[in-house]
BATOR-222706 format. One record per atom (N, C-alpha, C, CB): x, y, z; chain. Coordinates in steps of 0.05 Angstrom, whole numbers. Each point is the difference from the previous one (the first is absolute). Glycine has a CB too. Layout:
% residues N
{rec {X, Y, Z}, A}
...
END
This chain:
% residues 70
{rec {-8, 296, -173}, A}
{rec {-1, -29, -2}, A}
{rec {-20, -7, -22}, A}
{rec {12, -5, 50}, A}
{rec {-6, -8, -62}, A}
{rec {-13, -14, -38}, A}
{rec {-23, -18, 17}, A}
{rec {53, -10, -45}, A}
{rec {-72, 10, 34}, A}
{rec {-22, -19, -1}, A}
{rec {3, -30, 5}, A}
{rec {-13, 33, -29}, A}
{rec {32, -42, 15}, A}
{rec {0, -30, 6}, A}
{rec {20, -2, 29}, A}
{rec {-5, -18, -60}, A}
{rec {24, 41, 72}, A}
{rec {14, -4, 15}, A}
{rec {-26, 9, 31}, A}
{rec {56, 7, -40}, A}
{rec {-72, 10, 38}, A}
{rec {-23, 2, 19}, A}
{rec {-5, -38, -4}, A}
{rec {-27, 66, -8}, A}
{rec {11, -72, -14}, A}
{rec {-9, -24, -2}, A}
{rec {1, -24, 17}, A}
{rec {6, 20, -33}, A}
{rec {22, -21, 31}, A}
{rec {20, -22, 18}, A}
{rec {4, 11, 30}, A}
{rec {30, -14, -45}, A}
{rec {-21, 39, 42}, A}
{rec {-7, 1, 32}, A}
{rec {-19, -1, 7}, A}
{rec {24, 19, 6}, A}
{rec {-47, -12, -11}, A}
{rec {-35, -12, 16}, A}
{rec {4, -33, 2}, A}
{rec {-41, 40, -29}, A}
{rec {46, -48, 11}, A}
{rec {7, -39, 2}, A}
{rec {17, -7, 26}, A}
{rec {7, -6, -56}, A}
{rec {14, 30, 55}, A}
{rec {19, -14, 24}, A}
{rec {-20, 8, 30}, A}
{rec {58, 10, -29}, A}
{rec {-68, 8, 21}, A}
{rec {-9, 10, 33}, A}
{rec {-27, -24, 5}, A}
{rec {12, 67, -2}, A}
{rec {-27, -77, -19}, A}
{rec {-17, -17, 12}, A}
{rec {20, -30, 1}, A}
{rec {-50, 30, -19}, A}
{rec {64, -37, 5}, A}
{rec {21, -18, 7}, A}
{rec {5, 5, 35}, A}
{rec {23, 1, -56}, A}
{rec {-8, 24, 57}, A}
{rec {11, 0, 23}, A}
{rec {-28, -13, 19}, A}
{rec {40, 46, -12}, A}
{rec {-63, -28, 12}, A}
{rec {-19, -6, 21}, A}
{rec {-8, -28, -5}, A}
{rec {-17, 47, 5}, A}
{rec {9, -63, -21}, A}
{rec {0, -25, -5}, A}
{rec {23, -11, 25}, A}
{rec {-15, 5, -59}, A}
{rec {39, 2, 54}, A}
{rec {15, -19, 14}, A}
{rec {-1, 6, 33}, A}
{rec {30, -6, -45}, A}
{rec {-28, 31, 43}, A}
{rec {-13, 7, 36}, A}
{rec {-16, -16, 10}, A}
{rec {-2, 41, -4}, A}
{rec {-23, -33, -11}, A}
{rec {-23, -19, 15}, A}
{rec {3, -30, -8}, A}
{rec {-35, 40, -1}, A}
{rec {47, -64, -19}, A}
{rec {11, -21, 3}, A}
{rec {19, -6, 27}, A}
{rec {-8, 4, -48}, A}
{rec {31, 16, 57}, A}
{rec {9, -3, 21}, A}
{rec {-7, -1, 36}, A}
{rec {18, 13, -42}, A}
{rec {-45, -2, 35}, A}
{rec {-18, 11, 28}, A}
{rec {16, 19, 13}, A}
{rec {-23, -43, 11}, A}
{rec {38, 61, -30}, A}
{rec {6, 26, 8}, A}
{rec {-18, 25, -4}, A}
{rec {41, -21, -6}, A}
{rec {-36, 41, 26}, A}
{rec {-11, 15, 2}, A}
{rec {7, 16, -39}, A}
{rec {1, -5, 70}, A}
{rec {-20, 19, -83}, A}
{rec {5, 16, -22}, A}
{rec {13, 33, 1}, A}
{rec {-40, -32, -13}, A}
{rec {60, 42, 1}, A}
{rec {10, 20, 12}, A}
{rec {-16, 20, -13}, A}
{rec {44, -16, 11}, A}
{rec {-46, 39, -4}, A}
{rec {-12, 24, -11}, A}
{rec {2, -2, -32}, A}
{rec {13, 29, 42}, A}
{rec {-25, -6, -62}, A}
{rec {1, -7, -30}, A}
{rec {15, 13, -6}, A}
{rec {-35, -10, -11}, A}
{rec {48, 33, 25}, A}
{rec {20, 15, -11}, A}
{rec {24, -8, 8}, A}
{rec {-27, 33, -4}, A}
{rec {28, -60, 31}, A}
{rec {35, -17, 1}, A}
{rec {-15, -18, -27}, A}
{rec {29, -10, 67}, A}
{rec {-43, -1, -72}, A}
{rec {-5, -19, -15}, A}
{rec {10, 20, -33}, A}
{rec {-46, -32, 40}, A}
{rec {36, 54, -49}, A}
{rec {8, 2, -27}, A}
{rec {27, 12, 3}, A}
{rec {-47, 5, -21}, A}
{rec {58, 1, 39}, A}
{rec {28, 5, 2}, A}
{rec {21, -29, -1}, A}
{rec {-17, 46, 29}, A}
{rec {3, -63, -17}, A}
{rec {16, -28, -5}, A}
{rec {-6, -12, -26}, A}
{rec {-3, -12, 48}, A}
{rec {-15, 16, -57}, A}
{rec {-15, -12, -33}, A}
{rec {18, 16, -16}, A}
{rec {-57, -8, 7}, A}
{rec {67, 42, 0}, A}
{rec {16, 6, -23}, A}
{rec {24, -5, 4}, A}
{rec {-25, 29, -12}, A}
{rec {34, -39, 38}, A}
{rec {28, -13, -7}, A}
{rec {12, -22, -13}, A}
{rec {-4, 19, 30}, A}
{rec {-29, -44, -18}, A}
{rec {0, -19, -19}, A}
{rec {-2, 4, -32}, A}
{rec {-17, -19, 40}, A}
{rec {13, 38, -51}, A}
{rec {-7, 0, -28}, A}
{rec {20, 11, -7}, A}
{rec {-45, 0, -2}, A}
{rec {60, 21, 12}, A}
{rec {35, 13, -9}, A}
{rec {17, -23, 5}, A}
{rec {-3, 53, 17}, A}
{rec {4, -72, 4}, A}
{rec {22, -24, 5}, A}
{rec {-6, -18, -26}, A}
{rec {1, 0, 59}, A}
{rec {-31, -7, -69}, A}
{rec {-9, -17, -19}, A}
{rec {10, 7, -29}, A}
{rec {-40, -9, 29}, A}
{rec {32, 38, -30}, A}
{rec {13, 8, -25}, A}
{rec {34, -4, -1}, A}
{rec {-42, 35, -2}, A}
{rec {61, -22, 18}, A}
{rec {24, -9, 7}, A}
{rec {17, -15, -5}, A}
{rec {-16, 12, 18}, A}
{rec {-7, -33, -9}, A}
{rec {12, -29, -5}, A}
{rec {-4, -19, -21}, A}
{rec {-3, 4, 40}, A}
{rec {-22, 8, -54}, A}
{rec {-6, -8, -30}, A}
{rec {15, 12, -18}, A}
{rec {-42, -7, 10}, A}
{rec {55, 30, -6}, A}
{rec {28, 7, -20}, A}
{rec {18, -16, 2}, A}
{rec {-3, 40, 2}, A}
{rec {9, -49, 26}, A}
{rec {33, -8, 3}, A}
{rec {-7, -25, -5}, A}
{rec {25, 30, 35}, A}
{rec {-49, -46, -35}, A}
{rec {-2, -32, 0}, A}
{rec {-12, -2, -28}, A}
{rec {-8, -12, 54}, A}
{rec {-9, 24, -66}, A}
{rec {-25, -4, -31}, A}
{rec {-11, -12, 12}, A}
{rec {14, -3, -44}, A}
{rec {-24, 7, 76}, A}
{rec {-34, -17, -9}, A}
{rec {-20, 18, 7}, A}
{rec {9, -50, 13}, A}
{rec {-32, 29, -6}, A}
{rec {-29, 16, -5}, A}
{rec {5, 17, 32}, A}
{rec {-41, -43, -35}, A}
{rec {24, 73, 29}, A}
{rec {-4, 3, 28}, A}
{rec {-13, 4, 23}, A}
{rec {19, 3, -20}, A}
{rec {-50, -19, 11}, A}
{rec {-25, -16, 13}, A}
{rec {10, -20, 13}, A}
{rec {-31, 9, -33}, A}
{rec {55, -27, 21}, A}
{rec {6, -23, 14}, A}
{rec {20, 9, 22}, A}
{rec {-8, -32, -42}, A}
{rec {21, 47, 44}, A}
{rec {20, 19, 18}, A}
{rec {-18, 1, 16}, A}
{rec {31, 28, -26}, A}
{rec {-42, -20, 26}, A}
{rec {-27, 14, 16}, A}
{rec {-8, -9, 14}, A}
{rec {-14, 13, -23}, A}
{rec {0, -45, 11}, A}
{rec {-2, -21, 25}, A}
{rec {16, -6, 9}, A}
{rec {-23, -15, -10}, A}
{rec {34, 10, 4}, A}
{rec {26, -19, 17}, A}
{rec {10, 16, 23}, A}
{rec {21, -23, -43}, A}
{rec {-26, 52, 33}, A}
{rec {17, 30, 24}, A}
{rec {-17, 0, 22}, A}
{rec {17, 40, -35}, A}
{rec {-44, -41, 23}, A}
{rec {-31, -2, 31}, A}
{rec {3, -21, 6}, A}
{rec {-41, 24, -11}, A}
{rec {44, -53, -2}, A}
{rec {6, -15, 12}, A}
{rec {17, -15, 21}, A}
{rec {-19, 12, -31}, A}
{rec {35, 1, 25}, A}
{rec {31, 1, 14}, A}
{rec {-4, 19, 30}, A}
{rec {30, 1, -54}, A}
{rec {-48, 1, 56}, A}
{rec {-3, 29, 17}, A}
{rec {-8, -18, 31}, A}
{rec {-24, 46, -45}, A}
{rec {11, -73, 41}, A}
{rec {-12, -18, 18}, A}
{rec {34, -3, 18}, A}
{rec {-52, -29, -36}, A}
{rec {74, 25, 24}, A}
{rec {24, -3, 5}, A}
{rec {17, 22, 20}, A}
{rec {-8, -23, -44}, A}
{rec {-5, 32, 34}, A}
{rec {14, 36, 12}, A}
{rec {-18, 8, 27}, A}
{rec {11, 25, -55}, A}
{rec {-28, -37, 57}, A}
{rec {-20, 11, 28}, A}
{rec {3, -18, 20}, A}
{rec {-38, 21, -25}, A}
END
């Protein structure tokens, strides 16, 4: 995994915990947490091929979106 792709996943995993503890949910372990951060960052990349956009903004919107899903 390339440097800037570690990068963004550390972003997503404190994203992720950001939104945990915004939710007054409990925080999951770090190793569900960087296993979900690298899915978010393979779905982000993904979707920044098939769409051209940024995929920081994917990003939010994917952790964000996550308040939806729980």
């Amino acid at each position: 995994m390339g440097f800037i792709r570690q990068q963004e996943k550390r972003l997503a995993v404190r994203l992720l915990i950001w939104q945990y503890q915004r939710m007054n949910m409990s925080v999951p372990a770090m190793e569900a947490l960087e296993q979900q951060a690298a899915r978010f960052v393979e779905d982000a990349h993904r979707i920044a091929r098939e769409r051209g956009r940024n995929v920081m903004s994917i990003l939010k919107e994917m952790i964000g979106d996550l308040k939806q899903k729980k």
